[in-house]
N, C-alpha and C positions, 0 to 999 in steps of 0.2 A: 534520313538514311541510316544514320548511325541508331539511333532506338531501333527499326523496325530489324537491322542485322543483328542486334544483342536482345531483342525479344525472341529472334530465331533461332539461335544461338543456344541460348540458354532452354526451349521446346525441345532441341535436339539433345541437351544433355538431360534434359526428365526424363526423356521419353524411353534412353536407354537402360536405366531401371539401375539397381544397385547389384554391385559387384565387387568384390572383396580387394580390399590392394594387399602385395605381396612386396617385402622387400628380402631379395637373394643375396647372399653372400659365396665364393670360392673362394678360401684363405688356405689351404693345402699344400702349397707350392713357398710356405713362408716356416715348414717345420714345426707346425706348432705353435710358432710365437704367439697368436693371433688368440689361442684358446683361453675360454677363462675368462676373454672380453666381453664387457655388459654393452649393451647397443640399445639404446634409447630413440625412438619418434617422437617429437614433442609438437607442438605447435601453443599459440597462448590465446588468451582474449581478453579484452580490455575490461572486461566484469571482474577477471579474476585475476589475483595476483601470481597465481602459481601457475607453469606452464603445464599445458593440459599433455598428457601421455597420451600415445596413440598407439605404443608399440614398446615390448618392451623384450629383449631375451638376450641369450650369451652364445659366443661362438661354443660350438664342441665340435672336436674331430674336425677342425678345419671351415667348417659349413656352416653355414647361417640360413635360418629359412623364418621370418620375422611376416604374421597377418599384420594389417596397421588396419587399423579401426578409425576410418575415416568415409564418412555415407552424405558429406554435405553435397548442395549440387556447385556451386561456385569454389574452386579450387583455395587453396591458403598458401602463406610461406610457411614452412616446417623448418625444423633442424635437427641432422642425425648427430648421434654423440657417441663416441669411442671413449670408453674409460674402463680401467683395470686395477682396483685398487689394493688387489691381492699383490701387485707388481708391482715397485718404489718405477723401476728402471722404464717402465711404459709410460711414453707419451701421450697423455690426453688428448683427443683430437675431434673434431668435428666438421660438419660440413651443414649448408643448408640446399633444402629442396623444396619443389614445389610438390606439397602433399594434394593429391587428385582422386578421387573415388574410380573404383577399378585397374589402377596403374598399376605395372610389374617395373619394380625396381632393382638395380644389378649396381652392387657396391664392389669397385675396383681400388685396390692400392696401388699409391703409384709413388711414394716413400715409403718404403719398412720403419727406417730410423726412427721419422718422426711421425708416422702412424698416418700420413698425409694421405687422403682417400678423397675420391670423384663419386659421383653420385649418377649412372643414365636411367632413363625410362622414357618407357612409351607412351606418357602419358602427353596430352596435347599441347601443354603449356609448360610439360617440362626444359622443353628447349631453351627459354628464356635467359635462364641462369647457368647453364650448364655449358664451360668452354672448352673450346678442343684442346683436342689432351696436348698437340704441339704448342698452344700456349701455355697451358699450367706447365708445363716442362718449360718453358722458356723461362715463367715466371720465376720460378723453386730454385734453376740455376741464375739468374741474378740476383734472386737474395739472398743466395749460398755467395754468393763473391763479391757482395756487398757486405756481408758480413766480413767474410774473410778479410777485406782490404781494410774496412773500419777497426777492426782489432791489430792488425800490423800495423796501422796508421798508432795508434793510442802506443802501441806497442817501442815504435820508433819515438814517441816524444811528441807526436804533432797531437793537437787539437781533435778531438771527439766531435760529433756531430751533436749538440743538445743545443735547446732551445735558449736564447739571452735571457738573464734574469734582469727587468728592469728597476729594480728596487737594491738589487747591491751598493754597495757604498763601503769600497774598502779602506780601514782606517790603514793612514801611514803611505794612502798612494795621493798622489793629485789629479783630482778631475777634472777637465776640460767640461765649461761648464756649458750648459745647453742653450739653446734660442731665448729660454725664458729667462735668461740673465741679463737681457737687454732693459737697458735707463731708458726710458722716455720721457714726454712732457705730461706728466702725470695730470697735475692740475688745468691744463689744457686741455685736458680728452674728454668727449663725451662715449656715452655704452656702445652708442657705434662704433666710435674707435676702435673698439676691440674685436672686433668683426673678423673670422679667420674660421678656419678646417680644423677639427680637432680629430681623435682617432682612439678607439675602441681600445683596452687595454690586450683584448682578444685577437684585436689586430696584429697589432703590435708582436707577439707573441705568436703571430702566425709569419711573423717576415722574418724571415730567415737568411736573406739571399747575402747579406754581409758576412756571414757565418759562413756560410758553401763557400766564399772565399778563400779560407782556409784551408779546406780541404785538399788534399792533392788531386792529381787531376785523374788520376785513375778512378778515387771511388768518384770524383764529380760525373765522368761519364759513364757509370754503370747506373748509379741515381738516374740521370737524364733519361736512359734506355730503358730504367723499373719506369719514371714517370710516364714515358712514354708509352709503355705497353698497358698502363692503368687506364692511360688516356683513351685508351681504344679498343679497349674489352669491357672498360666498367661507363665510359661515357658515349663514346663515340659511337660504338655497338649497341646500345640500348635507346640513344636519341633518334638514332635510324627506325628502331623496332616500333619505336612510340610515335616516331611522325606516322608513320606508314600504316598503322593499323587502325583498323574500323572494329575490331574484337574490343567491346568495352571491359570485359575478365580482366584479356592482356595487357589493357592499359589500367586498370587496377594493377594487377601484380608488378605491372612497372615501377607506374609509381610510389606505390608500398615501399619500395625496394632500393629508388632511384635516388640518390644526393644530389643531385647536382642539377636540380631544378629551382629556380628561384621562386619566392610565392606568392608571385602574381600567377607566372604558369600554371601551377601546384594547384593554385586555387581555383582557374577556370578549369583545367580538368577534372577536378574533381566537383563541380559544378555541373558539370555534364553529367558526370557519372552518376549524380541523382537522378536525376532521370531515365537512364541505361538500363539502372540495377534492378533485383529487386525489391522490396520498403525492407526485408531484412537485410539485408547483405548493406544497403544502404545506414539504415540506422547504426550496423554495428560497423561496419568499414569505415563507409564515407563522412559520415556525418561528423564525426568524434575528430580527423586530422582536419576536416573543412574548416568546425569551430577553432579548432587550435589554430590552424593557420591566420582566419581571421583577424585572431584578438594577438596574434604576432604583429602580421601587420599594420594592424591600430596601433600597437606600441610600439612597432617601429617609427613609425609616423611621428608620434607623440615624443619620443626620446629626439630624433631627428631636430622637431622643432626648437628644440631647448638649444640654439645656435649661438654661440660665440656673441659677443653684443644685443643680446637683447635680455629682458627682466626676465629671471624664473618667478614664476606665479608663487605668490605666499601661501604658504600650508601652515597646518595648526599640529603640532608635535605635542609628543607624552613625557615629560622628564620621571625619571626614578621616585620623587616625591608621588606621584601619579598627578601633578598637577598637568595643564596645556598650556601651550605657550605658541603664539605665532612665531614663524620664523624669522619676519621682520622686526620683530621688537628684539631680536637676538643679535639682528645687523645691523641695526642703529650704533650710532657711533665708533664702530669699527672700520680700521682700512680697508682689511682685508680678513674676510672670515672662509675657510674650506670647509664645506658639505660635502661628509665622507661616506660614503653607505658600508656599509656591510652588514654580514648576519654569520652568527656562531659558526657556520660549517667555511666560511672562508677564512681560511686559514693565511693568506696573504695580505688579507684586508688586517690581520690581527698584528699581522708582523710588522706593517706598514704602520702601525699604533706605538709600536716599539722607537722607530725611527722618527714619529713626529717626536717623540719626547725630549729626543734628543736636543730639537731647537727650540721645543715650544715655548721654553721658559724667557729665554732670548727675545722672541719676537714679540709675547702678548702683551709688554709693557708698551708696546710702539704700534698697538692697535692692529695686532692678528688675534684671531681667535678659530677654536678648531668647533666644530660639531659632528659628534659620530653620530649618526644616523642609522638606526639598527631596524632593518625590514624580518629580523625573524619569525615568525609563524605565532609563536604564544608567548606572549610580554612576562610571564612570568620565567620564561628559558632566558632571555635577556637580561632580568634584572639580575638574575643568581648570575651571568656569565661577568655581567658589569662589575660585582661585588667581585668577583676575581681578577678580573683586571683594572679595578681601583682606575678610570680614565680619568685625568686632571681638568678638562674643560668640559663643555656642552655634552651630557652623554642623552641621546634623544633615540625614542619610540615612534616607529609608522604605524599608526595604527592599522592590523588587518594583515601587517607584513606585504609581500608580494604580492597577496591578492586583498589589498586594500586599496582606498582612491589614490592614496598619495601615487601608491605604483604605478596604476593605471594611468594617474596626468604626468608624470615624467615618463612614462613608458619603459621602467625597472624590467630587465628581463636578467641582467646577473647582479651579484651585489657588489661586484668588484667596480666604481664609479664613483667620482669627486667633480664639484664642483668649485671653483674659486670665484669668490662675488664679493664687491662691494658693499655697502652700507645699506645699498636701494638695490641692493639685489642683482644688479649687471653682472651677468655670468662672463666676467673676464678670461677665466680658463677653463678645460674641461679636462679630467683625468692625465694629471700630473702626476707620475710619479715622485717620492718623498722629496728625492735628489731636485728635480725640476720645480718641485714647491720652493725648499730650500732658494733656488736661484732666483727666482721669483722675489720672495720675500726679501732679500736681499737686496734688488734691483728696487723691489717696490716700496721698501721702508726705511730703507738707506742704513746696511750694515755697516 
């Protein structure tokens, strides 16, 4: 049912032939401010790196009168862009739309201050994205007073709203040490034993709700009331639009557009949508997030499997020398050795290099040892990076980086990731931060 409406669908927009889009501006009633301004249509495509211009001109005399050069038959996401670089004092601003062949578009401001602009048209799928002006107003005033409350809060002495840093360690205070400071029966355990939930460093760093604590309770319920109106203009409102329709366009543009889909969903839609479409729109749309989704969730899978109590698979690594070495002949005779990933552009993986050093001289007599494990892209950026940061233990090579085997069988998707293992490899811990190492080795090697 669904093919034969999006073959009809798509009949009826050929068949209306090509007609020029236009995007309208009235800025006259703002004095002028407005003039001067460059106004951009862009939209991109995955061939090219640069976004592709559809439209390009500047206010005068208050008015805007912009063609957009846009003739495909399957509509795109677009994005208009406000910028005035003649002006320090003008706010950049932009908005996105859905770019459609033959649509008349009419650009309203609806902040001066911060150049905040809405975007209508007549075009069929512009609706999608485009909210009523009583929400955008609703939005604007609670993040005007979430602002406000958060700088008198900071202002008064209380606690700002920013994310925990889990890798702090301040010298001269006392830390209450973590779970992984527990003594056990070492010598009694098998890899099973150590069988438990670990948690994503990204997770981590997405929990916040200790911190809202803090907060007073004024910005707590304007937050609640921003989350809540996110919830149901950007989720709630579009999960409706996407159950409910049989328009395969729309459920393209949805999901182009949509977060908060998981990719299993993600992926049977746009499953379907091979079929829908047409081989072009197909090739260049669908195909290209279907495979990324894919090979997401292969790696999900695969990083997943790598659970608490069981053996990580031996891999064969590059040392600086350019000799190879297994990984296993590295964990023989060690208590405890940490597989640390990272690669040049993580900058917390680097900092965290800082803070092993701190113990690691302490602990490798007593059978720790570290391996930095470097997934960067071309092994000659690593070894010049290695020469600068002179690392004192294992400094090791994935061959292929990211998109090498090693990544692909651990299922590598950030480089920020450690493993704590054994001699045979039992993955005893997963993504300890330094502090939680520390308590750790401590627990485990008897400080």
């Amino acid at each position: 049912m669904r093919v034969c409406l999006g073959i009809a669908i798509l009949t009826l927009l050929t068949s209306c032939g090509s007609s020029k889009s236009v995007l309208k501006g009235d800025f006259t009633e703002f004095d002028g401010r407005f003039d001067g301004v460059k106004v951009e249509v862009t939209t991109y495509s995955r061939e090219l790196s640069e976004p592709i211009v559809l439209g390009s001109g500047v206010v005068e005399d208050g008015s805007l009168v912009l063609p957009v050069a846009f003739d495909e038959e399957v509509p795109r996401h677009g994005y208009l862009y406000f910028s005035n670089p003649a002006d320090p004092d003008f706010v950049n601003s932009g908005r996105g739309l859905i770019v459609e062949r033959g649509a008349q578009y009419t650009v309203e401001i609806i902040d001066e201050a911060r150049s905040r602009l809405r975007i209508l048209s007549d075009g069929k799928y512009a609706h999608l994205f485009v909210l009523p002006l009583a929400d955008e107003l609703k939005e604007l005033e609670l993040s005007d007073e979430l602002e406000h409350l958060s700088q008198q809060s900071s202002a008064d002495g209380q606690d700002s709203f920013s994310p925990p840093d889990e890798d702090d360690s301040s010298e001269g205070t006392v830390r209450e040490p973590s779970v992984h400071a527990q003594v056990l029966e070492w010598e009694n355990m098998n890899c099973a034993d150590y069988a438990g939930e670990f948690e994503h460093f990204w997770e981590r760093r997405m929990n916040f709700a200790s911190l809202l604590e803090e907060e007073s309770d004024a910005v707590k319920e304007v937050r609640k009331q921003l989350e809540e109106l996110y919830e149901r203009l950007y989720n709630q409102r579009l999960r409706t639009k996407l159950d409910s329709s049989s328009d395969p366009i729309e459920r393209l543009l949805i999901v182009e557009r949509y977060f908060y889909l998981d990719d299993d969903e993600r992926i049977q839609i746009l499953e379907e949508l091979q079929t829908e479409l047409p081989p072009a729109v197909v090739e260049d749309r669908v195909e290209p997030p279907l495979t990324f989704r894919l090979e997401q969730r292969e790696s999900r899978l695969a990083n997943e499997a790598l659970k608490l109590g069981t053996v990580l698979p031996d891999i064969d690594v590059e040392l600086v020398d350019q000799s190879t070495v297994a990984l296993s002949s590295i964990l023989q005779g060690k208590q405890v050795v940490l597989l640390d990933l990272w690669d040049n552009y993580c900058h917390s993986c680097i900092e965290g290099f800082e803070r092993y050093r701190s113990f690691y001289s302490d602990y490798v007599e007593l059978g720790f040892e570290v391996v930095s494990l470097s997934f960067e892209q071309n092994g000659d950026d690593w070894k010049e990076k290695s020469e600068e940061l002179d690392l004192p233990w294992v400094n090791a090579f994935a061959p292929g980086g990211f998109r090498g085997e090693i990544s692909k069988q651990f299922g590598i998707q950030f480089p920020r990731a450690n493993f704590v293992l054994d001699s045979e490899g039992c993955i005893l811990k997963r993504n300890l931060t330094p502090d939680e190492l520390l308590d750790f080795l401590g627990a485990r090697l008897g400080s």
